[in-house]
C-alpha positions as CSV (number, residue, x, y, z in Angstrom):
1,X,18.4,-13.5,-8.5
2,X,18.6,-12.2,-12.2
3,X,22.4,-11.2,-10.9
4,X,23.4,-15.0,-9.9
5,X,21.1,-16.4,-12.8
6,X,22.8,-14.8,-15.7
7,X,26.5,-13.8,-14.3
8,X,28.3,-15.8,-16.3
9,X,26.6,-14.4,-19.5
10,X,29.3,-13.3,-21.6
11,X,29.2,-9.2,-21.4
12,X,25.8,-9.9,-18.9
13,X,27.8,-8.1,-15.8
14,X,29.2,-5.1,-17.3
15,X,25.7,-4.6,-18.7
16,X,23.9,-5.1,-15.6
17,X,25.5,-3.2,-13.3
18,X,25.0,0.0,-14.1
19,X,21.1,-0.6,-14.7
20,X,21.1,-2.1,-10.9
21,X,22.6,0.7,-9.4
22,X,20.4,3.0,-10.8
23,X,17.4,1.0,-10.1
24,X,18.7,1.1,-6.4
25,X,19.8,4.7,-6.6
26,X,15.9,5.6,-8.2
27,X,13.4,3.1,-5.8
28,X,14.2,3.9,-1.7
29,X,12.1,1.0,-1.3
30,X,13.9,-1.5,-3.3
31,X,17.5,-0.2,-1.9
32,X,16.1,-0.9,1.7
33,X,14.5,-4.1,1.6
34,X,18.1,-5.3,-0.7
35,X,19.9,-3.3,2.3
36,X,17.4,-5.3,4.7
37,X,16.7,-7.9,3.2
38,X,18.7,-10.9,5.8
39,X,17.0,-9.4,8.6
40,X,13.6,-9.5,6.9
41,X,13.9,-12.9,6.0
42,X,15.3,-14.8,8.7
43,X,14.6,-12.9,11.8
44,X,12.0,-10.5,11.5
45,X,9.2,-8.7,8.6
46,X,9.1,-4.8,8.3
47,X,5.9,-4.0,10.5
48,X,3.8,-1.4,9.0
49,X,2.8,2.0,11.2
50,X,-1.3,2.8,10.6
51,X,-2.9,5.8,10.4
52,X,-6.9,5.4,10.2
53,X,-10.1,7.7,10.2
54,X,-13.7,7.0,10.5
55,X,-15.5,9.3,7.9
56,X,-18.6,10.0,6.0
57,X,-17.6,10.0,2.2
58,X,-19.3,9.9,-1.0
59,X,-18.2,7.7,-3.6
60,X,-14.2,8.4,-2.8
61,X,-15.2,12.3,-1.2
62,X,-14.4,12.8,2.3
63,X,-17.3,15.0,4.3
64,X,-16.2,14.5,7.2
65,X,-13.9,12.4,9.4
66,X,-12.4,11.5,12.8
67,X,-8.8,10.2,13.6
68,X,-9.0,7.0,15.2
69,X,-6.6,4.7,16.1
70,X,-6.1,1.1,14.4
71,X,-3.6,-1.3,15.0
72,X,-1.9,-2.0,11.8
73,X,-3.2,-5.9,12.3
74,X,-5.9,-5.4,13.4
75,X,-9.2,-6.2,11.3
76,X,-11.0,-3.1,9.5
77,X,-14.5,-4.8,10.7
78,X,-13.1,-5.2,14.0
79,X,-11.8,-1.4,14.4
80,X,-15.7,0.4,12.9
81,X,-17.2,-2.2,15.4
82,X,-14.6,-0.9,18.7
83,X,-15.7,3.1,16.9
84,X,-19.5,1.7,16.9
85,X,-19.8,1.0,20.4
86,X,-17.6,4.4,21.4
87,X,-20.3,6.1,20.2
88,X,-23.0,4.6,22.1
89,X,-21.6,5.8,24.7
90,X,-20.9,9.1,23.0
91,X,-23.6,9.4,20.6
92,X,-22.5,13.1,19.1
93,X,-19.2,11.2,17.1
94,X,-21.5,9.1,15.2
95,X,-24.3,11.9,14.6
96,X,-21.3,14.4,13.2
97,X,-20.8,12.4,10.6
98,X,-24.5,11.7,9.6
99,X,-24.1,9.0,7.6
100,X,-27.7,8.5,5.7
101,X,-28.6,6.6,2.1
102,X,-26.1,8.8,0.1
103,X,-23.5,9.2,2.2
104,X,-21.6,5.9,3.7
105,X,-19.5,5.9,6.8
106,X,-16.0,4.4,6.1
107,X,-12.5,3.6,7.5
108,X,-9.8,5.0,5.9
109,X,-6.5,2.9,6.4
110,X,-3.1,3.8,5.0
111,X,-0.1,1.9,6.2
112,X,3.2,3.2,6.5
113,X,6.9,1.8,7.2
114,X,9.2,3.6,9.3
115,X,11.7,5.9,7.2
116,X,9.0,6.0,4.2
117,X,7.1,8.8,3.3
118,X,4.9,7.1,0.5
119,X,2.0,5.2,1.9
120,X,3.1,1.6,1.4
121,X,0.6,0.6,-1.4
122,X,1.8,3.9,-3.5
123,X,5.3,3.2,-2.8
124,X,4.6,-0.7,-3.7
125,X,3.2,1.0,-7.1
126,X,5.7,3.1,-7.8
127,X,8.4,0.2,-7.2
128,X,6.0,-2.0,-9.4
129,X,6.7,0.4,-12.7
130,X,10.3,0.6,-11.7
131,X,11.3,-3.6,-11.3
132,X,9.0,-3.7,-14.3
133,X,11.0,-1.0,-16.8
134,X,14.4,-3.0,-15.1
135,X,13.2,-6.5,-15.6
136,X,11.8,-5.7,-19.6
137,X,15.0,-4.3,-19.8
138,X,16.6,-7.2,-19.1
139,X,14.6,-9.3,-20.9
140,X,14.9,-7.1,-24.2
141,X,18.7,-7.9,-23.3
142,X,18.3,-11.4,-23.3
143,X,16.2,-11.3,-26.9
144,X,13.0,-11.4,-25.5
145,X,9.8,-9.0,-25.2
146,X,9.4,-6.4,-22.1
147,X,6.7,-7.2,-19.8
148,X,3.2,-5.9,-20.5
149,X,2.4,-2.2,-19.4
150,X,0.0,-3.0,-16.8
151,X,-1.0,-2.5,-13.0
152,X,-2.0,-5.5,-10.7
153,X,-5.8,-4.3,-9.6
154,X,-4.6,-3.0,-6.5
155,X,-2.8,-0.2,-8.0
156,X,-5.4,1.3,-10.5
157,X,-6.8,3.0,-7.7
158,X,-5.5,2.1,-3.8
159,X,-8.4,3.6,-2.4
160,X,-10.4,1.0,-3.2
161,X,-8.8,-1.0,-0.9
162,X,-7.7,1.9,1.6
163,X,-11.7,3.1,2.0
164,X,-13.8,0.2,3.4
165,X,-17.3,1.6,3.4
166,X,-20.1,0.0,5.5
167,X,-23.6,0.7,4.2
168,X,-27.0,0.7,6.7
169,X,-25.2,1.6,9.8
170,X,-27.1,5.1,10.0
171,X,-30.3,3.0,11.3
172,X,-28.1,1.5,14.3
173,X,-27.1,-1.6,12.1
């Protein structure tokens, strides 16, 4: 977009292209979804792999946890309810992790795309500072200020949205 927006800016192309390749070189993720990035939008959307635990953590701590499995769709209230009634009928999973007025059972969700290492909200954070540093390039370019040095809530800390925690459930709630 900022390529077919200012391409006929005297000196704009020779300028820009350079700083595009590198941005494309730096950021796997932004090279494949630009690589991508027909298919993704008109036939199908990246779907994410899940990796999920229950666990027993306090504050962001792991004590103790289980692998379990989680569709990447499916709903984090959904998957500790399926984990919930597993352990009625195996009560020793639950009592493991003891969860009690300190502690708090929790799922722990990351989500990762297939030829990705980073789990996706980190890599989404990384790419964040990255189109950010390119774009306030541009802009200082074009005269005007960079963007603010700032992260979207999500990426102060993704754990807060990776660790769902459910309070009570050590009384059979």
């Amino acid at each position: 977009m900022v390529t077919m927006s200012l391409q006929n800016q005297d000196g704009f192309r020779k300028w820009h292209k350079p700083l595009r390749c590198e941005l494309e070189l730096e950021d796997h993720l932004y090279s494949q979804v630009i690589r991508h990035r027909r298919h993704i939008v008109h036939k199908s959307m990246l779907k994410p792999e899940s990796k999920a635990c229950v666990a027993t953590i306090r504050g962001h701590t792991i004590k103790m946890q289980f692998g379990f499995y989680v569709d990447p769709f499916e709903d984090s209230d959904a998957a500790i309810q399926r984990f919930l009634t597993m352990s009625k009928d195996d009560p020793i999973l639950l009592q493991a992790l003891a969860p009690d007025e300190v502690q708090s059972l929790a799922l722990i969700r990351e989500w990762h795309i297939d030829g990705f290492d980073e789990e996706i909200i980190e890599a989404f954070r990384n790419s964040w500072l990255r189109v950010t540093a390119y774009l306030s390039d541009i802009l200082i370019k074009l005269g005007g200020e960079p963007f603010p040095e700032y992260f979207p809530e999500c990426f102060k800390d993704s754990r807060v949205y990776r660790y769902k925690k459910y309070h009570g459930l050590h009384d059979g709630e």
